[in-house]
C-alpha positions in Angstrom: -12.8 4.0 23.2 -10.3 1.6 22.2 -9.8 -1.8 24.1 -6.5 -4.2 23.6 -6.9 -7.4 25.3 -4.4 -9.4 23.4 -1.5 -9.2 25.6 -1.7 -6.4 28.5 -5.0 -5.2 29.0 -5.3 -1.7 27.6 -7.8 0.7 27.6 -8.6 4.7 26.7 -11.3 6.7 25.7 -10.4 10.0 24.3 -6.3 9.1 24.2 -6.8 8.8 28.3 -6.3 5.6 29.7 -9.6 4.0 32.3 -7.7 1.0 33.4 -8.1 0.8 36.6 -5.4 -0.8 39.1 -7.7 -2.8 41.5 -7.9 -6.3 40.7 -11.7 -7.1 39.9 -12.2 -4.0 38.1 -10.0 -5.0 36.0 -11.9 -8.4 35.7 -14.8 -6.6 35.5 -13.8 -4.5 32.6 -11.7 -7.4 30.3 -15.0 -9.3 30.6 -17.7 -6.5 29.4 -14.9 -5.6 26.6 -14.5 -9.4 25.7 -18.5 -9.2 25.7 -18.8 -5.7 23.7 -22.3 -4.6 22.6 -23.9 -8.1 24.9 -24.8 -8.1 27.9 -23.0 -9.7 30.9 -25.0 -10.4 33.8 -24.8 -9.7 37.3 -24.6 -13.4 38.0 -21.7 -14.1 35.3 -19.8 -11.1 36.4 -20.5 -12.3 40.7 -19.1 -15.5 39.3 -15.6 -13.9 37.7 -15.0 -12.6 40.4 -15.8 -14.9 43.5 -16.4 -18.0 41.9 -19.5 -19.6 43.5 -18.6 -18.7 47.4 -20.0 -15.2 47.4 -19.3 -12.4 49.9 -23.1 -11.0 51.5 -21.9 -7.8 50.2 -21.3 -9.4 46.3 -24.1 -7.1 44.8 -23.0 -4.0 47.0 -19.2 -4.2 45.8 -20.0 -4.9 42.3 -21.7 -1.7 41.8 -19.0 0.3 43.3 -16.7 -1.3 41.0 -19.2 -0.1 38.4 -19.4 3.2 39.4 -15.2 3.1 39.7 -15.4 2.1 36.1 -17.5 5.0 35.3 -15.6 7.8 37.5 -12.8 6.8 35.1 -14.5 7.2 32.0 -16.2 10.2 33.1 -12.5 11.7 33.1 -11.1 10.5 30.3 -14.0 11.8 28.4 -13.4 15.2 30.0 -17.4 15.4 30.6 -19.0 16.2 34.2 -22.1 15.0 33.5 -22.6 11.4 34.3 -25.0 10.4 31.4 -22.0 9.8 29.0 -20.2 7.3 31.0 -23.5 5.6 31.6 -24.1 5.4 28.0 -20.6 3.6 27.6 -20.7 1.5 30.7 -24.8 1.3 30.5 -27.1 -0.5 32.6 -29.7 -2.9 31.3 -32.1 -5.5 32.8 -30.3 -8.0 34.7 -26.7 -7.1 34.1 -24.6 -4.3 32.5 -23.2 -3.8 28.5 -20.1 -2.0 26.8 -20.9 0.2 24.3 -18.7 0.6 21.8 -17.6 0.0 18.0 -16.8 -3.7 17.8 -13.3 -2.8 15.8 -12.3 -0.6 18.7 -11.7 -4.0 20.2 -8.2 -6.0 18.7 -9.9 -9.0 19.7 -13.0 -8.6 17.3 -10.4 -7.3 14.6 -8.3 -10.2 15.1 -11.5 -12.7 14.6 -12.6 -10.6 11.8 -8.7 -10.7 10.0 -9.1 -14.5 10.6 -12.0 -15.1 8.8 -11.7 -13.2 5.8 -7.9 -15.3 5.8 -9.7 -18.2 6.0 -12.4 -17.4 3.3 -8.9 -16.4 1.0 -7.3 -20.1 1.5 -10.5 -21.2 1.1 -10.7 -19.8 -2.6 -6.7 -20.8 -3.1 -5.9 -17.4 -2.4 -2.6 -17.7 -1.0 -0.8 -14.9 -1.2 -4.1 -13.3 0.6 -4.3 -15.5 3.2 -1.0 -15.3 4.4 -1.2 -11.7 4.3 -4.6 -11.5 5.9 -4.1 -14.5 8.6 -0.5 -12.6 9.6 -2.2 -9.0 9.7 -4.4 -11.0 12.3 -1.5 -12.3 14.1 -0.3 -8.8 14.5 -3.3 -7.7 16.9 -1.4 -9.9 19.3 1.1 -8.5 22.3 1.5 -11.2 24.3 -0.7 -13.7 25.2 -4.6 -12.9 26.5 -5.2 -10.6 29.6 -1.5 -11.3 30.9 -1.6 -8.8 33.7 -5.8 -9.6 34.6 -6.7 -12.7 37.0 -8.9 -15.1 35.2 -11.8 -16.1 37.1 -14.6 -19.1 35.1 -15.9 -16.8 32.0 -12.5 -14.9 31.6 -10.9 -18.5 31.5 -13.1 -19.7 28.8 -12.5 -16.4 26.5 -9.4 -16.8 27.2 -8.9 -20.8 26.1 -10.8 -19.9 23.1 -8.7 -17.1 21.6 -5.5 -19.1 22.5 -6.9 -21.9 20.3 -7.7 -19.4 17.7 -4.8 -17.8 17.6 -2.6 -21.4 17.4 -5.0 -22.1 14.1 -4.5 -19.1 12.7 -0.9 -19.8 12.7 -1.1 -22.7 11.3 -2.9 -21.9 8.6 -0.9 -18.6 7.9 2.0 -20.9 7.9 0.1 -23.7 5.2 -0.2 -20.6 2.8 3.3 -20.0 3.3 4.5 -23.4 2.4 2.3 -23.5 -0.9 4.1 -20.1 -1.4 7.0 -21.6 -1.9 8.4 -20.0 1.5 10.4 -22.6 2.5 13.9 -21.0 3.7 11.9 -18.3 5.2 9.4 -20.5 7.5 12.3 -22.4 9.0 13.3 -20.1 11.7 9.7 -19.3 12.7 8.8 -22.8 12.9 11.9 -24.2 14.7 11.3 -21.5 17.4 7.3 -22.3 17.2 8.4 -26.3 18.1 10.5 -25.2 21.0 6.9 -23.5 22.7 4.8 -26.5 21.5 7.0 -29.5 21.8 3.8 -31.6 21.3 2.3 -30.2 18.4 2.4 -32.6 15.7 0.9 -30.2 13.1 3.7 -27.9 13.5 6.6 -30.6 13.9 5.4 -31.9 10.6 5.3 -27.9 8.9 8.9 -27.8 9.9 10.3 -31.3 8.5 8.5 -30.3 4.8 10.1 -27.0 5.2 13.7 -28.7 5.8 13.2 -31.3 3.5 12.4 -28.8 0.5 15.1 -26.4 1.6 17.4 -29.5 0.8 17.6 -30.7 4.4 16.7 -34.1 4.9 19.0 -35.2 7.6 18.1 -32.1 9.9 13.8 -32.6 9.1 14.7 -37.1 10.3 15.9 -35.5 12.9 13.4 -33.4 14.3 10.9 -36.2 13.4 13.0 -38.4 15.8 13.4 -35.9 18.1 9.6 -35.4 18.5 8.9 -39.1 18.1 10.9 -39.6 21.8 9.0 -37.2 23.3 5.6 -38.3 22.8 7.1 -41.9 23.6 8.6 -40.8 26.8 5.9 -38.1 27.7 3.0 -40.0 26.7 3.3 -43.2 25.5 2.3 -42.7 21.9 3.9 -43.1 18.5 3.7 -40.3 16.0 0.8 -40.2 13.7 0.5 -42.3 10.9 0.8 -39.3 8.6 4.0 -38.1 10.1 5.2 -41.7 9.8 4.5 -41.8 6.0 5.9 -38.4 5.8 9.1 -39.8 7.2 9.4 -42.5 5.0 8.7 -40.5 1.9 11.8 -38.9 3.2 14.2 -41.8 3.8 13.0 -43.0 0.0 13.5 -39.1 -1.4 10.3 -38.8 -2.4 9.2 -35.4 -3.3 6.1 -34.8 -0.8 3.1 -32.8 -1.1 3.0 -30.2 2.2 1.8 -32.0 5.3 -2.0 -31.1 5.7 -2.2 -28.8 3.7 -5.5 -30.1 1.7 -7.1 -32.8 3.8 -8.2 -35.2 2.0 -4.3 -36.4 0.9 -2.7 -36.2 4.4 -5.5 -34.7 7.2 -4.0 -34.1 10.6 -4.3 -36.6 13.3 -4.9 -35.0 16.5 -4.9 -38.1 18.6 -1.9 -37.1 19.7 -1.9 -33.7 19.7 -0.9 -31.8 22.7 -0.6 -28.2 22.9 2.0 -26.8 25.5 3.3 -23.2 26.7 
């Protein structure tokens, strides 16, 4: 079985898709896939899906969604007998488990891709890393469960792979710029600013990228640009790295990429907000 939770949520056993179209089995399902091979109890999967006011008949309509669940992999598996769903969707003390290859899930793939890209810029591998960290990025449709309601747990899973995924990026992108890919990252990034017009990290990615593409007025200007913003949205000034990196600008001084090894310029995240 194969599980995409990166965007819409997918899944199919034998090239049949089991998503089912009611609501909380859908909940139910995104959870125990975002949970594969652990179990999820019945009290964390009661709280996805009503929160702490429970119906009386919470433990009654949970195992019919269970059983749903099963009905639908018992015909995607083409198999009558009923022991083979239950060994998929199985039961244990407590709660219920997902049984399945942890690759089958892009979510697991994508934290897998991350780490060995991180253990690559770790060793100064950058050509590796930025491979590795944008074969990660590619697991990704959209953003997390898009068409599944979120109750508590979902939410949190959810949160975390979001953050993931923005760190991934950036450091995909810091390999990038000690590539040498300037003219290329300047696109990406102006388009990544427009999503995140807080994000300091990535302002600052996108004023070295101008600068060293022989663009100084345009990277003053989107440090002015996003200094008004968090002035106006927040009351803040930028961080006292960006400032520097500004003035190293108005003085042309060559400048070493913006966070890139933290102990020269680490990032301030004071003032770090992360939108869209």
């Amino acid at each position: 079985m194969d599980v995409q939770v990166l965007g819409p949520l997918t899944a199919a056993a034998s090239g049949v898709s089991i998503v089912p179209t009611a609501a909380k089995p859908r909940q139910i399902l995104a959870l125990l896939a975002l949970n594969a091979n652990r179990i999820v109890s019945v009290p964390q999967l009661m709280e996805e899906l009503w929160g702490a006011e429970l119906p009386r008949s919470a433990a009654t309509t949970l195992q019919t969604y269970i059983l749903q669940l099963r009905r639908n992999l018992r015909a995607a598996l083409r198999d009558s007998r009923s022991d083979r769903a239950e060994q998929v969707l199985a039961t244990r003390h407590g709660g219920y488990v997902l049984e399945m290859p942890a690759a089958a899930v892009d979510a697991n793939e994508f934290d897998r891709l991350a780490t060995l890209g991180y253990a690559a810029y770790a060793a100064g591998d950058m050509a590796a890393a930025s491979a590795v960290l944008g074969a990660a990025l590619e697991q990704w449709r959209g953003p997390v469960l898009v068409d599944v309601r979120h109750g508590h747990h979902l939410s949190i899973e959810v949160t975390r792979l979001e953050e993931s995924r923005i760190g991934v990026l950036e450091r995909r992108i810091r390999a990038d710029l000690r590539l040498g890919r300037h003219h290329e990252l300047v696109g990406e990034l102006s388009a990544l600013i427009g999503h995140h017009p807080l994000d300091e990290s990535l302002h600052a990615h996108l004023i070295v990228a101008l600068y060293r593409a022989g663009r100084a007025p345009r990277a003053l200007a989107v440090y002015q640009k996003l200094r008004d913003t968090l002035v106006d949205e927040l009351g803040l000034e930028p961080s006292g790295q960006l400032q520097r990196l500004q003035q190293a600008i108005l003085c042309g001084t060559p400048v070493r990429d913006y966070g890139l090894e933290s102990a020269d310029l680490p990032l301030a995240r004071e003032s770090r907000v992360v939108v869209g």
